[in-house]
BANUFI-870882 format. One record per residue (C-alpha): x, y, z; chain. Coordinates in pm, 1 decimal. Each point is the difference from the previous one (the first is absolute). Layout:
<atoms>
@u=X	v=Y	w=Z	mol=A
...
</atoms>
This chain:
<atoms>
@u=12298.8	v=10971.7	w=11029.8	mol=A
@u=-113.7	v=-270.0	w=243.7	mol=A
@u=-348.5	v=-99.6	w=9.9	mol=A
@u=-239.3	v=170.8	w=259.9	mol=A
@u=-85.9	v=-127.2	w=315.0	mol=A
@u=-132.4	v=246.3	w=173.0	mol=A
@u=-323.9	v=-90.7	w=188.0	mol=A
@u=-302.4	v=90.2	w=-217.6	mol=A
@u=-378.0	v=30.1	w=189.1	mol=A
@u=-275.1	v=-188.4	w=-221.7	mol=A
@u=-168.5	v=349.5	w=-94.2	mol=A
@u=389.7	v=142.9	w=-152.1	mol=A
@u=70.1	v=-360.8	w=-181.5	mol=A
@u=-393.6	v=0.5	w=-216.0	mol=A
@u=55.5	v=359.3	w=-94.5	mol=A
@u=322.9	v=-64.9	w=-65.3	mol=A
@u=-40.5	v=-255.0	w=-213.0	mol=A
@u=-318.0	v=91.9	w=-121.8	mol=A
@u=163.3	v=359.7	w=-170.7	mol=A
@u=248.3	v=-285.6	w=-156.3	mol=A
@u=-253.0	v=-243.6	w=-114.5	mol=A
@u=-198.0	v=286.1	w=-156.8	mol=A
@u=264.2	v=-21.6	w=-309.8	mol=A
@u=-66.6	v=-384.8	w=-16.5	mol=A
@u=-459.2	v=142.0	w=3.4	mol=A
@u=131.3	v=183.0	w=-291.2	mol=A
@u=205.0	v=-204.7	w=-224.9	mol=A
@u=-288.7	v=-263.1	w=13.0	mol=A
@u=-247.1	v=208.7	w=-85.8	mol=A
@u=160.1	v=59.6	w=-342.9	mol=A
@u=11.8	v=-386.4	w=-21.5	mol=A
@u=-347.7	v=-41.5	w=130.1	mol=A
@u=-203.1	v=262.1	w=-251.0	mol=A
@u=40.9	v=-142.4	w=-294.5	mol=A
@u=-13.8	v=-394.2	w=96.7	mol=A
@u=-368.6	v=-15.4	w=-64.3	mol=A
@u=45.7	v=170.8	w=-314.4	mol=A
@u=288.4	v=-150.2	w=-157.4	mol=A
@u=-157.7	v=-329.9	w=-83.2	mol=A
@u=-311.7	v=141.5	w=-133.3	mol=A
@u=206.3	v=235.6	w=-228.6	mol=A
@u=225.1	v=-251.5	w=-123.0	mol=A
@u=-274.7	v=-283.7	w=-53.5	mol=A
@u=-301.1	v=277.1	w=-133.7	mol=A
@u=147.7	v=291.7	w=-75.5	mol=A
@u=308.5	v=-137.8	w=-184.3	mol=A
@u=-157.3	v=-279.7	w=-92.9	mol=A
@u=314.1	v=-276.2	w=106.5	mol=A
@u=-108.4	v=-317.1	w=142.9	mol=A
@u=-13.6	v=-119.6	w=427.4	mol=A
@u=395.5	v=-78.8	w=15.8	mol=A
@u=89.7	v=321.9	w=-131.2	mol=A
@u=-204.9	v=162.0	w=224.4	mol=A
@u=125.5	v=-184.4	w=270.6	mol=A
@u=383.2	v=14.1	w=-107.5	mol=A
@u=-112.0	v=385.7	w=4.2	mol=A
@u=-46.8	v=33.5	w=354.0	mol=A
@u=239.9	v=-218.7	w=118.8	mol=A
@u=314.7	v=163.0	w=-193.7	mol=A
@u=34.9	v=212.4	w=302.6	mol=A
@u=46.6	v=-331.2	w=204.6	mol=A
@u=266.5	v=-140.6	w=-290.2	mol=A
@u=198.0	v=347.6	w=81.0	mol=A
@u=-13.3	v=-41.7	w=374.0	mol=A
@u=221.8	v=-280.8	w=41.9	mol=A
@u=309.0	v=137.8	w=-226.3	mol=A
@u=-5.3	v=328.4	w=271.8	mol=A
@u=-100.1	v=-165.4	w=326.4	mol=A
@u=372.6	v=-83.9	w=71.1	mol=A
@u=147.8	v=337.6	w=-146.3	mol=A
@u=-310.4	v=135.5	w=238.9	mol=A
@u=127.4	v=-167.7	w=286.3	mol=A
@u=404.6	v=108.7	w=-36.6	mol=A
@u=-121.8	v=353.7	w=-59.0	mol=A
@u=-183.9	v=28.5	w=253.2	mol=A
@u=290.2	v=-136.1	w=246.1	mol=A
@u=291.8	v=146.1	w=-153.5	mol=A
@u=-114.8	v=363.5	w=-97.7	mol=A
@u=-330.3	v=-9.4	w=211.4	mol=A
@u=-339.0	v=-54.2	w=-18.3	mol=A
@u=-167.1	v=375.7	w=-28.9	mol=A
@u=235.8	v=63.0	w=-331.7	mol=A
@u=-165.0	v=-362.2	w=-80.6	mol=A
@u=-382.4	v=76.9	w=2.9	mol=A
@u=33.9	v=311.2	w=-153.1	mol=A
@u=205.8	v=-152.0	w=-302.5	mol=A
@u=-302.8	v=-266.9	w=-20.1	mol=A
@u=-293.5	v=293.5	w=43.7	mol=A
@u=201.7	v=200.6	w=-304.7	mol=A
@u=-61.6	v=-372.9	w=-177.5	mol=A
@u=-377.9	v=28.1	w=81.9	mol=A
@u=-18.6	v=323.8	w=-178.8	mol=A
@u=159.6	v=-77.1	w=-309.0	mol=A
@u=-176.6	v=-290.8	w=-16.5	mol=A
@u=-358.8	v=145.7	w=38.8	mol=A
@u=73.2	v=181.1	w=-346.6	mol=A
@u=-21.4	v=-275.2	w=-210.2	mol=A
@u=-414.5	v=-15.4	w=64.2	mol=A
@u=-4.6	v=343.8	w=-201.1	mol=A
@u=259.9	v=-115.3	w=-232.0	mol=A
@u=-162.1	v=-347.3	w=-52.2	mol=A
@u=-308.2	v=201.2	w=-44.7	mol=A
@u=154.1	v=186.9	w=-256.0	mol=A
@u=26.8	v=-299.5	w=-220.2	mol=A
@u=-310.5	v=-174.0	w=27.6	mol=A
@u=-79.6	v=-5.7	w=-342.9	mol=A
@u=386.4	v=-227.0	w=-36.0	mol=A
@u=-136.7	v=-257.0	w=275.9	mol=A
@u=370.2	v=-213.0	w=-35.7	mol=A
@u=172.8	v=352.6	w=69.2	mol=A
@u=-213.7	v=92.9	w=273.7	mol=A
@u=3.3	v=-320.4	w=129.2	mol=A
@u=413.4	v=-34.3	w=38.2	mol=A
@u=-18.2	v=401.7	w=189.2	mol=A
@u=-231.1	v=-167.6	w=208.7	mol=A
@u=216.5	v=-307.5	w=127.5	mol=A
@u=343.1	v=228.4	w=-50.3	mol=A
@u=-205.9	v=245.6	w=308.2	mol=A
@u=-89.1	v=-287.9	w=206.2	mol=A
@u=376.1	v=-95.8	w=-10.2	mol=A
@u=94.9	v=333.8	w=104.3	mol=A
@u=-286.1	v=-53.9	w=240.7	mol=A
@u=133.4	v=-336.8	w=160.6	mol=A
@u=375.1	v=162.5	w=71.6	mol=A
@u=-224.6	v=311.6	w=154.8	mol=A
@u=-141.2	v=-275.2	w=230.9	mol=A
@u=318.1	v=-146.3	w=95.0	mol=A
@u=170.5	v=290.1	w=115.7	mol=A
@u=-297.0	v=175.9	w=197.2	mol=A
@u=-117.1	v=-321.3	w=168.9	mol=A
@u=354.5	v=-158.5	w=73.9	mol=A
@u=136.5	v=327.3	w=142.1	mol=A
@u=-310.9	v=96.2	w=198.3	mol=A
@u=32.2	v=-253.4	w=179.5	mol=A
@u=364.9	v=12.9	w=73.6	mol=A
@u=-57.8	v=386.9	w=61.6	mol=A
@u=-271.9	v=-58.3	w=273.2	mol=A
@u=211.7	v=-313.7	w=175.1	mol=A
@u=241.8	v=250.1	w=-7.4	mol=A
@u=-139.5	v=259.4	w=182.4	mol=A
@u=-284.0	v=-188.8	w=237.0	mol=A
@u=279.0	v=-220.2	w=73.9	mol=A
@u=29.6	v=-415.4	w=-71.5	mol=A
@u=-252.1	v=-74.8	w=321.8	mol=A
@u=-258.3	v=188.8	w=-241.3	mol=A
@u=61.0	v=-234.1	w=-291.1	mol=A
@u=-321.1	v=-174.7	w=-31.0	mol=A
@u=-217.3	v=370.9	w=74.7	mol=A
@u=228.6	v=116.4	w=-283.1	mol=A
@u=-55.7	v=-254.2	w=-254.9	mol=A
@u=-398.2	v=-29.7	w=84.6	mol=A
@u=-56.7	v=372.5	w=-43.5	mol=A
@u=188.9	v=5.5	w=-287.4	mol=A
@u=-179.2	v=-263.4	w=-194.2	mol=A
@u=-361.2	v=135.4	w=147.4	mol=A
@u=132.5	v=288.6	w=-231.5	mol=A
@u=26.0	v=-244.4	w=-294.2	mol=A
@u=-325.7	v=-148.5	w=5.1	mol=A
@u=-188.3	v=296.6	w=133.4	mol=A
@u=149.2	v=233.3	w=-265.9	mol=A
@u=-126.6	v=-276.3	w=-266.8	mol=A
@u=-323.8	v=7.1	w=146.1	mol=A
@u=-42.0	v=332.5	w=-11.2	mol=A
@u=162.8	v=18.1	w=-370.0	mol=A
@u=-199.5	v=-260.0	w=-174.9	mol=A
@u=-361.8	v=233.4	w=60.4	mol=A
@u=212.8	v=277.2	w=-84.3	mol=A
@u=175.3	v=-94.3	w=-285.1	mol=A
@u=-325.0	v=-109.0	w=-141.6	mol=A
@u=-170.6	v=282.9	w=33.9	mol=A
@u=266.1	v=248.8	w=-121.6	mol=A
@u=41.1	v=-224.1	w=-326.1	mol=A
@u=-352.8	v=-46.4	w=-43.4	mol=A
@u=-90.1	v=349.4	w=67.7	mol=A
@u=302.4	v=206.6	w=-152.8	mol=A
@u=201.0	v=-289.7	w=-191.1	mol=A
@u=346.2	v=-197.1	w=19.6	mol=A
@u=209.2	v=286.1	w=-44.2	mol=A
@u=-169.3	v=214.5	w=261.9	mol=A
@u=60.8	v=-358.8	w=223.3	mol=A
@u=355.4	v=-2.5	w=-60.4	mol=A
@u=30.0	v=364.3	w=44.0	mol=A
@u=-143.0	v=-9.7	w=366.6	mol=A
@u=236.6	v=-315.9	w=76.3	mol=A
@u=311.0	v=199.4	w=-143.1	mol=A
@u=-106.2	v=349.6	w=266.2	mol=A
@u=-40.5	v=-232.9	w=280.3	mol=A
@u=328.1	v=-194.9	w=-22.1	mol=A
@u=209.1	v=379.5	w=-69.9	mol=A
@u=-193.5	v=155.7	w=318.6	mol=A
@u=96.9	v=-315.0	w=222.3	mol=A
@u=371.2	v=59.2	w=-161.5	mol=A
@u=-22.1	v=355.7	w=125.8	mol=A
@u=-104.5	v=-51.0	w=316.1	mol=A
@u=249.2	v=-280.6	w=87.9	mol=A
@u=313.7	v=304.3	w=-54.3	mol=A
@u=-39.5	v=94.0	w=364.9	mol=A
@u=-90.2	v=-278.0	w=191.5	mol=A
@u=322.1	v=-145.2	w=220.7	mol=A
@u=124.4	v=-300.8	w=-139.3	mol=A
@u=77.6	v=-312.1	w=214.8	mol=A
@u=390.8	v=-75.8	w=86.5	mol=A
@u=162.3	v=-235.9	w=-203.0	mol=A
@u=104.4	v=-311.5	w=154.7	mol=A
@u=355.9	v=-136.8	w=37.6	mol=A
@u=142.9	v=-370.0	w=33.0	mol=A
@u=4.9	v=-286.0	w=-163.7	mol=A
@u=-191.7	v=-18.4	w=-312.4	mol=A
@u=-154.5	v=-333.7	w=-193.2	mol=A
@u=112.5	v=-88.0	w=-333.1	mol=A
@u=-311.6	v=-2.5	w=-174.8	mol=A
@u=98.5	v=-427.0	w=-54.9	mol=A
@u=22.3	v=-54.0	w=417.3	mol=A
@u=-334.6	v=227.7	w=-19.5	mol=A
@u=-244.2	v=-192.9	w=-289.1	mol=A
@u=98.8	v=-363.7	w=227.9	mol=A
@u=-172.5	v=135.7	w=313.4	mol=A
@u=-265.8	v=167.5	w=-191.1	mol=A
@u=-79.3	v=-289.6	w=-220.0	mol=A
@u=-290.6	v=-159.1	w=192.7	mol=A
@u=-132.6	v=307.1	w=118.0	mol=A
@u=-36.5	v=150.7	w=-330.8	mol=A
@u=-156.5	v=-297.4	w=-151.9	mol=A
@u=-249.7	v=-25.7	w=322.2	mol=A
@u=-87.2	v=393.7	w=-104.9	mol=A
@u=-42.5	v=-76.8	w=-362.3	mol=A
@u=-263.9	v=-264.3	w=38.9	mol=A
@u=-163.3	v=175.7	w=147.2	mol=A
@u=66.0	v=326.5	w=-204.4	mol=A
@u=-165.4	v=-237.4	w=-274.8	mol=A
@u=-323.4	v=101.3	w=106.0	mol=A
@u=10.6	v=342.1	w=-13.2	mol=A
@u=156.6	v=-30.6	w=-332.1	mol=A
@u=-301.4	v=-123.5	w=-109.4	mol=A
@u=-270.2	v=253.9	w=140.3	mol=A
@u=184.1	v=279.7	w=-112.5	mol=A
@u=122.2	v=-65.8	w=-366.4	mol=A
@u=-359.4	v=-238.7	w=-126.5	mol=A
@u=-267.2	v=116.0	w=309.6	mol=A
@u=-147.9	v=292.5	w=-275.5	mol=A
@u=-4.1	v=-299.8	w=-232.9	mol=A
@u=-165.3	v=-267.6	w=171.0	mol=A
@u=-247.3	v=252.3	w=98.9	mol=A
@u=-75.4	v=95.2	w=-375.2	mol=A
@u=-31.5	v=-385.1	w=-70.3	mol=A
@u=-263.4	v=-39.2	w=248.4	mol=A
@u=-179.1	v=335.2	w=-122.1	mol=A
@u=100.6	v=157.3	w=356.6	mol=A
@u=45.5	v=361.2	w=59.7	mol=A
@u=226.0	v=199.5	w=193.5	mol=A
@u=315.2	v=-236.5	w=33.6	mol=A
@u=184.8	v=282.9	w=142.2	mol=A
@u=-215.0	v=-51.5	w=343.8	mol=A
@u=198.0	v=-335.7	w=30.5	mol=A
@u=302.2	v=185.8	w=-27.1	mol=A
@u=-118.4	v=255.4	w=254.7	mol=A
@u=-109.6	v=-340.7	w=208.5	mol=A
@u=342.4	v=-124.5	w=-9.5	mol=A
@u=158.4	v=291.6	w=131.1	mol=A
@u=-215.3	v=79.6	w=252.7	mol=A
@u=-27.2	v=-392.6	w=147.8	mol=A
@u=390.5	v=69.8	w=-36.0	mol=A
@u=3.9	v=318.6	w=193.4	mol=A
@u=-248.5	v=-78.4	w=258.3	mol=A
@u=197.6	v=-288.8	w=126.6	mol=A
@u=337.4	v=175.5	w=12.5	mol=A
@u=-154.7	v=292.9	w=218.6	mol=A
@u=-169.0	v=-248.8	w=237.0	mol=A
@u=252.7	v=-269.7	w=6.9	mol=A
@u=331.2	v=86.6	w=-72.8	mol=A
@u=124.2	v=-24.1	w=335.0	mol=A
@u=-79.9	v=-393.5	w=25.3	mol=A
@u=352.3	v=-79.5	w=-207.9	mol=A
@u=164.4	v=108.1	w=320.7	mol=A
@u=-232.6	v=-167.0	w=208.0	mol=A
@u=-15.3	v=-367.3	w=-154.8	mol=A
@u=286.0	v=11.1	w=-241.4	mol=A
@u=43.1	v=61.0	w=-392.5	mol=A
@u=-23.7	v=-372.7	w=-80.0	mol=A
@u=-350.6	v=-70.3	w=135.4	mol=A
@u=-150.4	v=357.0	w=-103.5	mol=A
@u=107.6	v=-122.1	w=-303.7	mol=A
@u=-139.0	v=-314.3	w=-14.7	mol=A
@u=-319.3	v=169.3	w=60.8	mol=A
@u=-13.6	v=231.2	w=-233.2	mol=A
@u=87.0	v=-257.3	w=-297.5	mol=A
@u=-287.1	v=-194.2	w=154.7	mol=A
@u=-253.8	v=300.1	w=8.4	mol=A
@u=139.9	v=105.2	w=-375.5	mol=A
@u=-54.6	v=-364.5	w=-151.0	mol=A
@u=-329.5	v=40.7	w=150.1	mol=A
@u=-106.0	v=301.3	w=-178.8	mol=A
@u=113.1	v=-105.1	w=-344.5	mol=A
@u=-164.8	v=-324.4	w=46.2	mol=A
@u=-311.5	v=179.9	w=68.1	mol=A
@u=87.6	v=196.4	w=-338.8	mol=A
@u=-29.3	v=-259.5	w=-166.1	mol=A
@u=-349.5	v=-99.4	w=82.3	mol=A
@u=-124.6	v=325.3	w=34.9	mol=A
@u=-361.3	v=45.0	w=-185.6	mol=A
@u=-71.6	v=367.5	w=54.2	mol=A
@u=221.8	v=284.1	w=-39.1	mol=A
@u=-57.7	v=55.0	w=374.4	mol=A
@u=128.8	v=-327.0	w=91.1	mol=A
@u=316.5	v=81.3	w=-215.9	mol=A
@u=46.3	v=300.9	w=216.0	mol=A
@u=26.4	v=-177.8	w=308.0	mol=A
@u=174.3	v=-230.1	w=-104.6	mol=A
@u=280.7	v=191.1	w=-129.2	mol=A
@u=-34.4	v=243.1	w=295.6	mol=A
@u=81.1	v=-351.9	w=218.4	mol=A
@u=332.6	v=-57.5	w=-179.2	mol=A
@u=87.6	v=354.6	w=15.0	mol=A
@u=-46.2	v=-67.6	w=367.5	mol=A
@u=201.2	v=-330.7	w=-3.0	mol=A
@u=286.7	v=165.6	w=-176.5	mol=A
@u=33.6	v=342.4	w=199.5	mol=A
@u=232.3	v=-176.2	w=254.9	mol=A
@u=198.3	v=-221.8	w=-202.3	mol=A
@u=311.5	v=210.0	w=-138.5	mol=A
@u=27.7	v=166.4	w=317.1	mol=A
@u=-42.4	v=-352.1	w=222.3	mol=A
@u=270.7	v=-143.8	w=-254.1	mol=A
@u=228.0	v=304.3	w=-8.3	mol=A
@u=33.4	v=52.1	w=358.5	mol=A
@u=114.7	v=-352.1	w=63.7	mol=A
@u=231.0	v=49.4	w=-300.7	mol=A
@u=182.9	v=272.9	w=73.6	mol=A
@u=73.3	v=-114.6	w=395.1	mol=A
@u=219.7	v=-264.3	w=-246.0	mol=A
@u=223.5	v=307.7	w=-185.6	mol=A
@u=224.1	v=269.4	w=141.7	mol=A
@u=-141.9	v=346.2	w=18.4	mol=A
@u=246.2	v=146.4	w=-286.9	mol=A
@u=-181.7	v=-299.7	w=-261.5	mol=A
@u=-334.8	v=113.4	w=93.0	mol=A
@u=-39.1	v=158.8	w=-322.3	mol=A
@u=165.7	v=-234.6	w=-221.7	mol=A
@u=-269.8	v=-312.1	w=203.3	mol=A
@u=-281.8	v=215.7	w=-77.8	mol=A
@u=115.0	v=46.4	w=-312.0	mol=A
@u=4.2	v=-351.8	w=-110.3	mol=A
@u=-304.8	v=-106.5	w=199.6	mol=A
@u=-202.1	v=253.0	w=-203.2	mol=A
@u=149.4	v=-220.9	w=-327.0	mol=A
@u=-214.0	v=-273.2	w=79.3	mol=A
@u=-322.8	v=205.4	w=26.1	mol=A
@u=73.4	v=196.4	w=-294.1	mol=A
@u=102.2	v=-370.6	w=-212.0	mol=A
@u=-305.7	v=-177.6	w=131.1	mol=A
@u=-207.6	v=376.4	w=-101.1	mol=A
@u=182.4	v=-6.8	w=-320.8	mol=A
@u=-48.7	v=-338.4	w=-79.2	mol=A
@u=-398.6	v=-45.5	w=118.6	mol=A
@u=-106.0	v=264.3	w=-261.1	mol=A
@u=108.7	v=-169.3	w=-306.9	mol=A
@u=-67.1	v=-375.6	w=66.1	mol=A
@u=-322.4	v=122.2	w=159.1	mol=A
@u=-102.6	v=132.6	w=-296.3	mol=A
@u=95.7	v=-315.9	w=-224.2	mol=A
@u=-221.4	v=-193.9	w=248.6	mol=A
@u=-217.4	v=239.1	w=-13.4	mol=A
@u=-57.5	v=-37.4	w=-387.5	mol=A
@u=-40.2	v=-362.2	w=32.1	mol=A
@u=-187.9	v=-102.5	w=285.4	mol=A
@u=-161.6	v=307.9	w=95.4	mol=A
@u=58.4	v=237.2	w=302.3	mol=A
@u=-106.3	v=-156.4	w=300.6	mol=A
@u=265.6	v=-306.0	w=-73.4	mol=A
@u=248.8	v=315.2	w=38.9	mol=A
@u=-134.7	v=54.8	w=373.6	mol=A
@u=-31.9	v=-355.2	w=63.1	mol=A
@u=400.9	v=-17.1	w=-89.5	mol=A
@u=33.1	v=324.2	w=228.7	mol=A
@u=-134.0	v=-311.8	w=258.4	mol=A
@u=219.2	v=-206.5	w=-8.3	mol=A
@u=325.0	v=172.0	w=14.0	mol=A
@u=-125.0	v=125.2	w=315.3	mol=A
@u=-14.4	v=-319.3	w=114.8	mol=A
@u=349.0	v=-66.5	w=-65.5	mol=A
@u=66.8	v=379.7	w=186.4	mol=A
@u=-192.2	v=-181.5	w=337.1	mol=A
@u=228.7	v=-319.5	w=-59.5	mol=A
@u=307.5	v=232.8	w=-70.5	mol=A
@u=-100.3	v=214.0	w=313.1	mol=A
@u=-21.5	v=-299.3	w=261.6	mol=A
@u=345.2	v=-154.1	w=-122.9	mol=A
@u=214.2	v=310.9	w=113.7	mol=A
@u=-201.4	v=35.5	w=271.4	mol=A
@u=103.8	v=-391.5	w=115.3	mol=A
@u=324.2	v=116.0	w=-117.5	mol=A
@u=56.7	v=239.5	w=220.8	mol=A
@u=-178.8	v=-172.2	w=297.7	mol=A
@u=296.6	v=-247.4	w=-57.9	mol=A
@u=307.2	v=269.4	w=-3.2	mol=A
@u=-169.0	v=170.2	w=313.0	mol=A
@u=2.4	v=-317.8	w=180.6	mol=A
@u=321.1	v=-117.3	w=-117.0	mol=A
@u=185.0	v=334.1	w=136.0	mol=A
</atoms>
């Protein structure tokens, strides 16, 4: 089949792509429930130290990376519909090791290991819903919709975890872990179920990218995205944490912040990529994000930490979507998976990474050095940002 072209109106490509998108709402809800449980349960409940709880979280972003490529093929070879559903069947079966890890509370080691084993399962979930929802909506709203596609589908991420965090609290608090997980697990099967009749996009023909040719274009793209990936690395595996060491309450309202900065500017702005260009939307955004966690770091109320992070979820709405667009106008349509695919890697390496050595620094210089790190690798995103940008000021002018 030969990718459509057929001449969408802007009211058929947002439902469109919204009823595709929906799958991407659902598979980060699962991810975004427990996050603001996790640490606490690991740390308190378990009674293991900071890294732990931090390696915890950030398992799922360990898995992430070994499926992003395998994501990406899948999703161009044998399509992306067949793609998020395998990843939403992932979502379930991970969501069943909160009752299981519940199960075995009194053997914190053994309930500790389910735990990290389900946010594996978790991070290949991820890769396969996210990477092929995005192929499936190019699809089907058609490459000139490539920015609306990849906006709306990460408003999905970061609204579904703003909605989860709340949520997840309150069903663990209220009803307990294995109730949590329980939830997570009916969610991702319903999302499975309705995906069975919903058209699937054609798969595209042509040349296709070994996945060498496509990791040398990617290269300073992804490593723009994952500074500035750093930061929300940060809020979301230690923000319930640094909250607790400054006698705070309700950290999950950061989380909430976060999304909704996140959201807010993706409804209102998403349209300025095509307007000004990926590279300088980019620029911004890194800007506006280094901001925020700068403010983070000198933040002396609880109120003032909510803004703040609200300010980087703001600053980092844009960024994947400013990046990607500019990205894949580099790859031909049948790699579009496999680029995705291996631009995710570096999100889900830096993600991976952050939660870990964040929670060794953490343990020895306390939690706002963590933030204050977040900080500076942003400023390497801005400097990162600005040197493609040159870059391809210099090709264009040189054609």
């Amino acid at each position: 089949m030969r990718e459509s072209t057929t001449k969408l109106n802007p009211r058929e490509v947002y439902w469109i792509v919204a009823s595709i998108v929906f799958f991407t709402f659902v598979c980060y809800l699962t991810i975004g429930m427990p996050l603001a449980v996790l640490p606490r349960t690991v740390h308190v409940d378990l009674g293991f130290g900071t890294v732990l709880a931090g390696l915890t979280v950030s398992a799922q972003y360990f898995a992430s990376p070994v499926s992003r490529a395998s994501a990406g093929r899948m999703a161009d070879v044998r399509g992306a519909k067949l793609t998020v559903m395998t990843g939403l069947a992932a979502c379930a079966i991970s969501a069943l090791s909160l009752p299981l890890a519940s199960y075995l509370a009194s053997t914190p080691v053994a309930s500790l290991v389910v735990l990290i084993v389900g946010r594996v399962v978790l991070g290949f979930g991820e890769s396969w819903v996210g990477t092929g929802a995005i192929v499936w909506g190019i699809g089907r709203a058609g490459v000139m919709n490539t920015a609306r596609v990849i906006s709306l589908n990460g408003m999905t991420t970061y609204g579904a975890i703003a909605l989860g965090a709340p949520c997840g609290v309150f069903i663990e608090g209220r009803f307990g872990l294995a109730t949590l997980g329980m939830v997570m697990a009916g969610l991702a099967l319903t999302g499975f179920i309705l995906a069975i009749p919903r058209v699937p996009a054609p798969i595209a023909h042509g040349e296709r990218m070994p996945i060498r040719g496509v990791l040398g274009r990617i290269t300073p793209f992804g490593l723009a995205l994952a500074a500035g990936t750093v930061g929300f690395g940060a809020i979301s595996t230690f923000i319930t944490l640094f909250y607790a060491s400054q006698r705070w309450s309700n950290p999950a309202f950061a989380l909430t912040a976060f999304g909704l900065g996140f959201v807010a500017v993706r409804l209102v702005f998403t349209h300025v990529i095509e307007t000004f260009g990926g590279y300088r939307i980019a620029i911004i955004c890194l800007t506006a994000e280094t901001a925020g966690l700068l403010l983070l770091t000198l933040s002396p109320s609880p109120g003032a930490a909510i803004a703040s992070v609200g300010l980087a979820g703001a600053g980092m709405s844009l960024l994947f979507p400013a990046l990607g667009t500019e990205l894949l106008a580099l790859v031909p349509p049948a790699s579009r998976g496999a680029t995705l695919g291996v631009f995710n890697m570096f999100l889900d390496l830096c993600l991976g990474a952050t939660g870990p050595l964040a929670g060794v620094l953490a343990h020895w210089a306390g939690y706002r050095s963590v933030y204050e790190c977040a900080t500076f690798a942003g400023l390497v995103g801005v400097a990162i940002a600005v040197a493609l940008f040159a870059r391809s000021r210099r090709v264009r002018l040189a054609a």
